[in-house]
C-alpha positions as CSV (number, residue, x, y, z in Angstrom):
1,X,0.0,0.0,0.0
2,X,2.5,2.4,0.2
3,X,3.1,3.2,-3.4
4,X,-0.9,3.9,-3.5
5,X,-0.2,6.1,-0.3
6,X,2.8,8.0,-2.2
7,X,1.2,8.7,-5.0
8,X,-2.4,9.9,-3.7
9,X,-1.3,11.4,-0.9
10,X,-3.0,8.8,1.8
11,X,-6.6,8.5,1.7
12,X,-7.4,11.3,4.3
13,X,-7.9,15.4,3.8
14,X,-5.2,15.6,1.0
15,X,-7.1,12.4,-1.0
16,X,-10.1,14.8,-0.8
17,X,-8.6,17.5,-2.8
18,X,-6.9,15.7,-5.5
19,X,-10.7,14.4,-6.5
20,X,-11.8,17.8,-6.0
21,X,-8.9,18.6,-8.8
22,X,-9.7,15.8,-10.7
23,X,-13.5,16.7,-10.6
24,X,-12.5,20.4,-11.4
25,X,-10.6,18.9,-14.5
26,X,-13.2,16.9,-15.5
27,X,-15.6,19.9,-16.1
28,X,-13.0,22.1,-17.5
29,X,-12.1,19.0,-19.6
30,X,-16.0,19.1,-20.8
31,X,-16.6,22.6,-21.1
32,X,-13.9,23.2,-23.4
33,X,-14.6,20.3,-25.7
34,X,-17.8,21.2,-26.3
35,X,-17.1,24.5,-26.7
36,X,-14.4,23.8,-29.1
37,X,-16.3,21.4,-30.8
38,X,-19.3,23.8,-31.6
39,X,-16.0,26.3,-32.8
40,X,-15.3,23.7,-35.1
41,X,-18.2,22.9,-36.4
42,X,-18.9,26.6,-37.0
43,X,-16.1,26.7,-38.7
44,X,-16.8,24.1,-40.9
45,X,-20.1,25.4,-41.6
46,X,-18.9,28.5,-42.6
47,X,-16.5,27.1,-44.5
48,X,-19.0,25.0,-46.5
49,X,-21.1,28.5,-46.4
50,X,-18.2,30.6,-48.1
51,X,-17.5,28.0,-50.6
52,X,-21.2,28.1,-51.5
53,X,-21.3,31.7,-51.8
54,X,-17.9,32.6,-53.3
55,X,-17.1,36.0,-51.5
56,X,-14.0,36.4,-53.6
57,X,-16.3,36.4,-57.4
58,X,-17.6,39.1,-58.9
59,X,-19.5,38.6,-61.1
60,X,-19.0,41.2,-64.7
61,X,-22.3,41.1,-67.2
62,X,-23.4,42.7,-70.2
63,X,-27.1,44.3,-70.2
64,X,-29.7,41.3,-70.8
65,X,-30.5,40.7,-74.9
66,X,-34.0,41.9,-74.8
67,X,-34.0,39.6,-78.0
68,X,-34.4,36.9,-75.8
69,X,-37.8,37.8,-74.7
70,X,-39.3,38.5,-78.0
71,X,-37.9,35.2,-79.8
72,X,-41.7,33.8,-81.4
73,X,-43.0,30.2,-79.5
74,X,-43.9,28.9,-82.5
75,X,-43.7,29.5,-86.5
76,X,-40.7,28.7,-88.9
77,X,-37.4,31.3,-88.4
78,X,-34.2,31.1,-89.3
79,X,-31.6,28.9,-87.2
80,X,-30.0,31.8,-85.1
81,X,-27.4,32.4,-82.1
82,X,-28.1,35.2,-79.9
83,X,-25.6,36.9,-77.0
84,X,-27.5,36.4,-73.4
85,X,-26.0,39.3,-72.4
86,X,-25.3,42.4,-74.8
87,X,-21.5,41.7,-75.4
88,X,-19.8,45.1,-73.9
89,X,-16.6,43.7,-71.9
90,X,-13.7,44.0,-73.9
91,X,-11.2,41.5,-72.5
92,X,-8.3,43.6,-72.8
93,X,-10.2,46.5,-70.8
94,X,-11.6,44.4,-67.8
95,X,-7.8,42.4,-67.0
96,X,-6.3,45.9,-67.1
97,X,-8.8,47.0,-64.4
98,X,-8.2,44.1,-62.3
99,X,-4.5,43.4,-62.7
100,X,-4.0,42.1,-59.7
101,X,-7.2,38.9,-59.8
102,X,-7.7,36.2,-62.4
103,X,-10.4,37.2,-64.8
104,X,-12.7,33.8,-65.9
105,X,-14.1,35.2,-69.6
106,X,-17.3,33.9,-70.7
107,X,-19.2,34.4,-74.0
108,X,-23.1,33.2,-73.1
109,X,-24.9,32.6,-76.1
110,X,-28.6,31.0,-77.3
111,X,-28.6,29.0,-80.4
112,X,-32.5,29.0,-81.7
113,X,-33.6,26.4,-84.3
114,X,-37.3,26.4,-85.1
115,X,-38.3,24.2,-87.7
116,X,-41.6,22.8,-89.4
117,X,-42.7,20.4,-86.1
118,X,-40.4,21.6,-83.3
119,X,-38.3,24.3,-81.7
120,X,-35.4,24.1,-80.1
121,X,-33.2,26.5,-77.7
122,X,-29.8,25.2,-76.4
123,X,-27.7,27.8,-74.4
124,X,-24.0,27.4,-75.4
125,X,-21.2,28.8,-73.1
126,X,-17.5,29.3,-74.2
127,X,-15.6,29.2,-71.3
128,X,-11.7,29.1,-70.2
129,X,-12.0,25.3,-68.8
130,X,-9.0,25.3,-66.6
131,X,-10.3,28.9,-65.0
132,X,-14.1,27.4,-64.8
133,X,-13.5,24.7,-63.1
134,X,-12.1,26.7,-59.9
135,X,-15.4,28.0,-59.6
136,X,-18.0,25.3,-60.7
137,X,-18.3,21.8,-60.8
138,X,-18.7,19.4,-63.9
139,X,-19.3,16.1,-63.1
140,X,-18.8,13.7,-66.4
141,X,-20.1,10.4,-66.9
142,X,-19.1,9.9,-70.7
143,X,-16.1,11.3,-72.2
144,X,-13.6,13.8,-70.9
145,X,-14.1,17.5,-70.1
146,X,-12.8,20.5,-72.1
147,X,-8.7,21.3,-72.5
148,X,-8.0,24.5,-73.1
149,X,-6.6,23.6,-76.6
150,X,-9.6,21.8,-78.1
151,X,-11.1,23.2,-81.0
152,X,-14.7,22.7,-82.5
153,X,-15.4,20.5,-79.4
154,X,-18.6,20.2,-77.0
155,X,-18.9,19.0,-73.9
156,X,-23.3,19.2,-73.1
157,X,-25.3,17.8,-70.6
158,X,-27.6,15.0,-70.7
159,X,-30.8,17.0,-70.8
160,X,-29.3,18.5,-73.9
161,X,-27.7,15.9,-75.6
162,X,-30.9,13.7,-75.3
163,X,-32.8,16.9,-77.4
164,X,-29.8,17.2,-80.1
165,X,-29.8,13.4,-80.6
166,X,-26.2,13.0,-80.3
167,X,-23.6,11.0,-78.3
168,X,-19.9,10.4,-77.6
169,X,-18.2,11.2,-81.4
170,X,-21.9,12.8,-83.0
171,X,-21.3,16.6,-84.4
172,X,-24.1,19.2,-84.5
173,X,-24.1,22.4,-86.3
174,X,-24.5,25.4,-84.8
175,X,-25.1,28.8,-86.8
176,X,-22.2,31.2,-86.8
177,X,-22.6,35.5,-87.0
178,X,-20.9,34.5,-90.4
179,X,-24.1,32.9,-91.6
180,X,-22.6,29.4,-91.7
181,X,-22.7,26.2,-90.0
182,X,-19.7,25.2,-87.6
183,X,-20.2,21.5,-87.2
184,X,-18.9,20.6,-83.4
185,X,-18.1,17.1,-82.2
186,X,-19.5,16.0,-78.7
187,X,-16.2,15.0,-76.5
188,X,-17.9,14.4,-72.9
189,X,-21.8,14.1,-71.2
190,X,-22.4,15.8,-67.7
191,X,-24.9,14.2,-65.9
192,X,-24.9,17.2,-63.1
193,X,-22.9,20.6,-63.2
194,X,-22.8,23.7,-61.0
195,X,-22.1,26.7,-62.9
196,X,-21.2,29.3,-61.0
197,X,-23.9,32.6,-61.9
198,X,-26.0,31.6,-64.7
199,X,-28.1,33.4,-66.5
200,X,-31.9,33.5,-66.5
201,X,-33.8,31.1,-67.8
202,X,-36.3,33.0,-70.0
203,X,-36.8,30.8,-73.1
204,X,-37.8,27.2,-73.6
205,X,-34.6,24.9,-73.4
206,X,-33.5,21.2,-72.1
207,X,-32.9,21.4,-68.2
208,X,-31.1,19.2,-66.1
209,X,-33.7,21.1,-63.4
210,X,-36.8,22.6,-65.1
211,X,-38.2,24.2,-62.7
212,X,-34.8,26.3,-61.9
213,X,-35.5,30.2,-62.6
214,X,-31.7,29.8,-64.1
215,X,-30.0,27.7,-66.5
216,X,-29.2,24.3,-65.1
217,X,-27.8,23.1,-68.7
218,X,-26.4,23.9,-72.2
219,X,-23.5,22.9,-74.3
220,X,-19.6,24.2,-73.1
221,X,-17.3,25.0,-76.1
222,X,-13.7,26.4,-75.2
223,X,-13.5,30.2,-75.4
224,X,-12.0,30.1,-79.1
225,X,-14.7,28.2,-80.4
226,X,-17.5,30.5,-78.9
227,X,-15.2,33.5,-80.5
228,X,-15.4,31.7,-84.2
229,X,-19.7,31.4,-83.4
230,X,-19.7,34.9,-82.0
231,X,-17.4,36.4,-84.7
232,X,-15.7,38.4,-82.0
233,X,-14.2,38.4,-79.1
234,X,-15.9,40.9,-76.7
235,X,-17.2,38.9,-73.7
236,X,-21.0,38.9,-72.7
237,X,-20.1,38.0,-69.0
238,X,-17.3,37.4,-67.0
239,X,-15.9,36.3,-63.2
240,X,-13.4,38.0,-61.3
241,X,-11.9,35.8,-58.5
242,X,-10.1,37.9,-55.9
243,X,-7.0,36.8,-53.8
244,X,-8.8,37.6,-51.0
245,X,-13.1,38.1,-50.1
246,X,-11.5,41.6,-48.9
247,X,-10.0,42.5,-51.8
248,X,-13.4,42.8,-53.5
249,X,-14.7,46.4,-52.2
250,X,-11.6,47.7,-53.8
251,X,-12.1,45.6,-57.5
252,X,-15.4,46.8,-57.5
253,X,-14.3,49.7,-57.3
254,X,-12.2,49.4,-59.9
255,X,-14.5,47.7,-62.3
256,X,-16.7,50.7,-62.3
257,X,-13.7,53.4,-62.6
258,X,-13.2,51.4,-66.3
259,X,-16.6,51.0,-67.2
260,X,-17.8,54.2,-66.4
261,X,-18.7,55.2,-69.8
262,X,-20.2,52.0,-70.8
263,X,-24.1,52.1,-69.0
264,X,-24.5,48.5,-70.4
265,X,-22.2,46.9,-67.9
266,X,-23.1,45.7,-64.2
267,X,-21.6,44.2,-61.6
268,X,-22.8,41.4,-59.1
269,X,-20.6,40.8,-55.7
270,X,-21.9,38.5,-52.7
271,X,-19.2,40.0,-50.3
272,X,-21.6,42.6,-49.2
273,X,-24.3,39.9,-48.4
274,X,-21.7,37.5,-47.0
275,X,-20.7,40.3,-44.5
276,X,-23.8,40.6,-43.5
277,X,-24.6,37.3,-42.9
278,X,-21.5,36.1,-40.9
279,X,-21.0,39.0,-39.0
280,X,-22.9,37.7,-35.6
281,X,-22.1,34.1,-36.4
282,X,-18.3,35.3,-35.9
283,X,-19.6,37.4,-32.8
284,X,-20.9,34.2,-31.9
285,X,-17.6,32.3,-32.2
286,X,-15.8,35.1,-30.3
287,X,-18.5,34.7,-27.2
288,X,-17.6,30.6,-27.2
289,X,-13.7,31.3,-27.7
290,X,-14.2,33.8,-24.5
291,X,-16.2,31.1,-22.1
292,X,-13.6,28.6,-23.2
293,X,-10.6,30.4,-22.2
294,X,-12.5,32.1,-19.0
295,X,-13.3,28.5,-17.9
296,X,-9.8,27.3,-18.7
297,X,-8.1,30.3,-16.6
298,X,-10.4,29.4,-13.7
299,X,-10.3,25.8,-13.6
300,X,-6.2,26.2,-13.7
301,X,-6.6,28.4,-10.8
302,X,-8.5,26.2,-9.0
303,X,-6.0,23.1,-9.7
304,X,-3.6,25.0,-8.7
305,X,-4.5,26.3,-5.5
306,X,-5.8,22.4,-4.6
307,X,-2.4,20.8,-6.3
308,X,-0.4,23.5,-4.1
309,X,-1.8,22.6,-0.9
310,X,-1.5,18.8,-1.4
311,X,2.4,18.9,-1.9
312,X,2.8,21.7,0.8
313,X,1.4,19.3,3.0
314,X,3.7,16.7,1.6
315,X,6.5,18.2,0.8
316,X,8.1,17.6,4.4
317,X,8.1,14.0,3.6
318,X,9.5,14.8,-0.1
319,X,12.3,16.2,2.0
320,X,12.5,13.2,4.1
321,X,12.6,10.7,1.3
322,X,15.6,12.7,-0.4
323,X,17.5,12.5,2.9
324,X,16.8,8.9,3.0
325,X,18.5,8.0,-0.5
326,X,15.5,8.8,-3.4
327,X,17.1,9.6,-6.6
328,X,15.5,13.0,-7.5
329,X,14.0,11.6,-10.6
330,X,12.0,9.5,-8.4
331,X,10.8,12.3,-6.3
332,X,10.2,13.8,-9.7
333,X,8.0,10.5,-10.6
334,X,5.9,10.3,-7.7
335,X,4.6,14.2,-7.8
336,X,4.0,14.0,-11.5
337,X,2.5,10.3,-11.5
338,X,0.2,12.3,-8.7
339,X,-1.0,14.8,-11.4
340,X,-0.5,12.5,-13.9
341,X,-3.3,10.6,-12.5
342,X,-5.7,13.1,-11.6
343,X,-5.2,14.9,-15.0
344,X,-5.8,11.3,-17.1
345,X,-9.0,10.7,-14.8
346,X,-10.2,14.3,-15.3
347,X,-9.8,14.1,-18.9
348,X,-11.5,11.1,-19.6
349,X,-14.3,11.9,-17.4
350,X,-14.8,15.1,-19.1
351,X,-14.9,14.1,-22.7
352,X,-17.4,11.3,-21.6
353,X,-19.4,14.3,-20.3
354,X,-18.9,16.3,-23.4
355,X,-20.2,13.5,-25.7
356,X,-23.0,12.4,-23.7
357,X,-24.4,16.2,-23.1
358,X,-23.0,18.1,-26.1
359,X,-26.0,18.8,-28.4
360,X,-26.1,16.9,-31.8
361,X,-27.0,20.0,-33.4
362,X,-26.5,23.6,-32.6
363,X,-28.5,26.8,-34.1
364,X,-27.7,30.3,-33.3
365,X,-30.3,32.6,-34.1
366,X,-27.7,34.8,-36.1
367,X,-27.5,31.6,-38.7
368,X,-31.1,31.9,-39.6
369,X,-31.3,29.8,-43.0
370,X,-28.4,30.8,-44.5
371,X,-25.6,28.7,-42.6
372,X,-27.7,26.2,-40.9
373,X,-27.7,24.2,-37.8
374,X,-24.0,23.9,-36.9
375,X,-23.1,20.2,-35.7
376,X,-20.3,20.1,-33.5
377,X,-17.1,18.4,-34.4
378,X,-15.1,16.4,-31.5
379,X,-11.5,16.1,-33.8
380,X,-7.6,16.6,-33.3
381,X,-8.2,20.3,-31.9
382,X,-10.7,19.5,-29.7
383,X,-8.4,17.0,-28.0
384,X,-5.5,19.1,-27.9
385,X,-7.3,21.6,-26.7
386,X,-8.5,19.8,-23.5
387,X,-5.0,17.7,-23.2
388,X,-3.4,21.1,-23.3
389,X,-5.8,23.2,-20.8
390,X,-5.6,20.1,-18.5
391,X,-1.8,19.7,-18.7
392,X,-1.6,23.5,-18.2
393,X,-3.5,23.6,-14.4
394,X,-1.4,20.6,-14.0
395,X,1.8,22.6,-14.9
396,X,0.5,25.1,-12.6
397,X,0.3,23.7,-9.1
398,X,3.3,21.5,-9.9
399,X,6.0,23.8,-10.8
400,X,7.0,25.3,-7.8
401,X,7.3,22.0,-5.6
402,X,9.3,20.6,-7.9
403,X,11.5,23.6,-8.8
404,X,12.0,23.4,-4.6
405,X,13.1,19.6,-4.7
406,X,15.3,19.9,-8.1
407,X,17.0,23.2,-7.4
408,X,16.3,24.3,-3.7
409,X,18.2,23.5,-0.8
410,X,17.5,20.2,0.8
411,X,16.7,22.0,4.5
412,X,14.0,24.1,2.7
413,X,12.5,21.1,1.5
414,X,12.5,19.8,5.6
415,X,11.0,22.6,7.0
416,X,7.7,22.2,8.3
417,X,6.5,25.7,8.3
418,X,5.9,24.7,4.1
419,X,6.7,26.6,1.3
């Protein structure tokens, strides 16, 4: 029994206090894991929120074709293709404004075919496909996606390609501002796609979702091939990725300094909104970081003061037990296997509180609809955060007994008046 004794410090008044310390522990232990986990999970919610939103876009457009709205349901017409957006962005002109982002071009046109027993619309978007996929998402089941040195190639969704007729290695025509047919070749079949600010859906045309108020489909040529359709190379629409969300007030800016002139050009940012959004959730954060680290401070101060009195009480017999012959590592091993002890119980009790009490899902008013219920994350940090809060109180009412034993004088040590 008397390694037991040693280590626990006998099973009378001082036994008391290290379970008070390892109790204290234990709810410091759970309050900071589930405080860190709901920071987590916040954090991962917003993460999943700002990658939904894309602070850092901006979005550059034309003036809507009014052509579009006056196209006739139903009699024959000439096969045409129609801008989305009145084509006023000269490339040249919107990478000078923004020297310092990457500039995604777009050309967003409307092919119309009516014939004899049908009409058909398909939107077709030239796009840079190395730029456009670092801001949507094309998932291909057939084929491969655009390069950025294709030529007369199409990559179209299924919706689409099921209205065309055509599969892996079919061409299609598609009417040129030359008054000819360019005959592309299908190279890849999307069976879902998220592309980032579409237009309007305000004609009749295949939809991957029909009931979307947007485009949810079309055919993606590279930007060269949409040039040879278009017969020029001014841009309908284009994106503007920042380096940073909070680089955007300043591009905008920017934008509208070189556009000035031009009424037909707009500009669409979510950073604003975002901002807006966010702004308590952070609060939010900031008010659980605070509890965390209040509870942390006051937990260690309360391990402390209970670790300090346990070894003042014992540190007489420390004393003694160095006299006697003890190696001072072993002195060292029995106060630490002490707090080792009360810090391992402490911790495990606490994340077993943390788990079973810890809500599954967490909503702060401030999240409304946008961001959602947050569901807290019990990972890496959230365990080095307790281990480290734990150790630290530890640390705390350790440190000076043992600086006494290691470095004081050995009649210090065998006083009895204590520290």
């Amino acid at each position: 029994m008397i390694v037991p004794r040693l280590l626990l410090a006998g099973f009378g008044r001082r036994a008391i206090e290290l379970i008070l310390a390892a109790l204290v522990i234990a709810a410091l232990s759970a309050v900071i894991a589930s405080s860190t986990a709901v920071i987590e999970g916040a954090r991962a919610a917003l993460h999943r929120f700002e990658r939904k939103e894309r602070p850092d876009v901006i979005h550059v457009i034309g003036r809507f074709n009014r052509a579009l709205f006056e196209l006739p349901r139903r009699g024959n017409l000439p096969p045409a293709t129609l801008p989305v957006y009145e084509p006023r962005i000269e490339p040249e002109e919107l990478t000078a404004a923004v020297a310092n982002a990457t500039v995604v071009n777009r050309q967003s046109l409307l092919r119309n075919v009516v014939t004899e027993n049908d009409a058909l619309n398909i939107y077709i978007f030239g796009i840079d496909p190395e730029l456009e996929e670092r801001v949507g998402a094309f998932h291909v089941t057939k084929g491969r996606f655009l390069a950025t040195n294709d030529q007369n190639v199409a990559v179209l969704d299924e919706a689409s390609a099921r209205s065309l007729g055509v599969r892996i290695g079919d061409s299609f025509p598609v009417r040129t501002a030359a008054d000819t047919d360019l005959r592309l070749t299908v190279i890849g079949i999307l069976d879902s796609l998220q592309f980032r600010a579409p237009p309007l859906a305000t004609v009749p045309a295949p939809a991957l979702q029909p009931n979307a108020p947007v485009v949810t489909s079309g055919v993606f040529v590279p930007l060269r091939t949409s040039e040879e359709i278009f017969a020029r190379p001014t841009l309908t629409d284009a994106l503007v990725i920042a380096k940073s969300p909070n680089d955007v007030p300043t591009l905008t800016d920017q934008i509208r300094q070189q556009f000035r002139l031009n009424t037909g050009v707009f500009i669409e940012e979510s950073y604003t909104r975002y901002l807006r959004d966010v702004r308590d959730f952070q609060l939010t954060l900031t008010l659980f970081r605070t509890v965390a680290l209040l509870a942390a401070v006051l937990a260690s101060i309360v391990v402390a003061a209970l670790l300090h009195d346990v070894y003042k009480d014992r540190l007489y017999q420390y004393g003694v037990l160095a006299a006697v012959g003890f190696r001072p590592f072993h002195l060292l091993a029995l106060i630490l296997g002490t707090a080792l002890i009360i810090a391992i119980a402490g911790i495990a009790s606490g994340f077993f509180l943390a788990a079973a009490f810890s809500p599954r899902h967490f909503e702060m008013p401030s999240l409304l609809a946008n961001i959602g219920a947050v569901t807290p994350r019990f990972n890496g940090v959230v365990v080095g955060m307790v281990i480290l809060a734990a150790f630290a109180a530890i640390f705390a009412g350790t440190v000076r007994t043992v600086w006494v034993l290691v470095r004081g004088p050995l009649a210090r040590a065998l006083r009895k008046d204590g520290l």
